[in-house]
N, C-alpha and C positions, 0 to 999 in steps of 0.2 A: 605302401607309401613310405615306410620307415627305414625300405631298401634303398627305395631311389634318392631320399635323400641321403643318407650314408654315403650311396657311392659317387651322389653328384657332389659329395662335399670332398671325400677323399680322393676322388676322382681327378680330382681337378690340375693334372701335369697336361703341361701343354708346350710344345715348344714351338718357340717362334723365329720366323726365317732368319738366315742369316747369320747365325753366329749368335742368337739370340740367350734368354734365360728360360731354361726349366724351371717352371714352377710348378714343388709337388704341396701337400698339404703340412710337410715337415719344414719347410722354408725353399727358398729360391738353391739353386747348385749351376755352375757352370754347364752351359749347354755343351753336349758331348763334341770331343776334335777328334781329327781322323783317329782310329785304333780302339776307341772309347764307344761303348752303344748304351741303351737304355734298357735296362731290363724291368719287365711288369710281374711282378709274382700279385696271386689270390691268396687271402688268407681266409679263413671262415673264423668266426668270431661270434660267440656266445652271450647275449646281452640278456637281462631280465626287464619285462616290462610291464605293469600292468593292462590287465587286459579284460573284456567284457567275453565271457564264455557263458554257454549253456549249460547248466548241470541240473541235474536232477527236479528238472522241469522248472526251471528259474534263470533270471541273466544273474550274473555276479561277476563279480570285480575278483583278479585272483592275478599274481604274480606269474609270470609263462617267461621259459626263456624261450627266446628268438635268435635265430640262427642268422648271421648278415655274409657277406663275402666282399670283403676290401681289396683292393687292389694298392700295391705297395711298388712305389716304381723305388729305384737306384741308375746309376750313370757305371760301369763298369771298364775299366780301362783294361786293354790286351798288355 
């Protein structure tokens, strides 16, 4: 649950027809012109969250990091 929001939050570059605006979660950038493209890099990214685990025949509450993978766009000019 804590992925798909992540990546539906980060996620969220979209370009629209036309000549339109990229918008990624860093702010809006000019939609790419001829020469210029989009690049998507993954990053993995280490968050701490707590968490209800098993241990020692019991639930408990305990700090876990959690691994996420965001996606980082850019507009790249030739």
């Amino acid at each position: 649950m804590r992925i798909r929001r992540a990546l539906a939050a980060t996620a969220a570059a979209m370009m629209l027809g036309g000549g339109g605006v990229l918008i990624s979660a860093g702010g809006a950038q000019a939609a790419p012109t001829p020469g210029c493209h989009t690049v998507i890099k993954y990053v993995t990214v280490v968050t701490w969250e707590y968490r209800q685990v098993f241990e020692n025949g019991q639930w408990v509450t305990k700090l876990v990091p959690v691994t996420v993978v965001l996606p980082v766009s850019t507009v790249v000019c030739d």
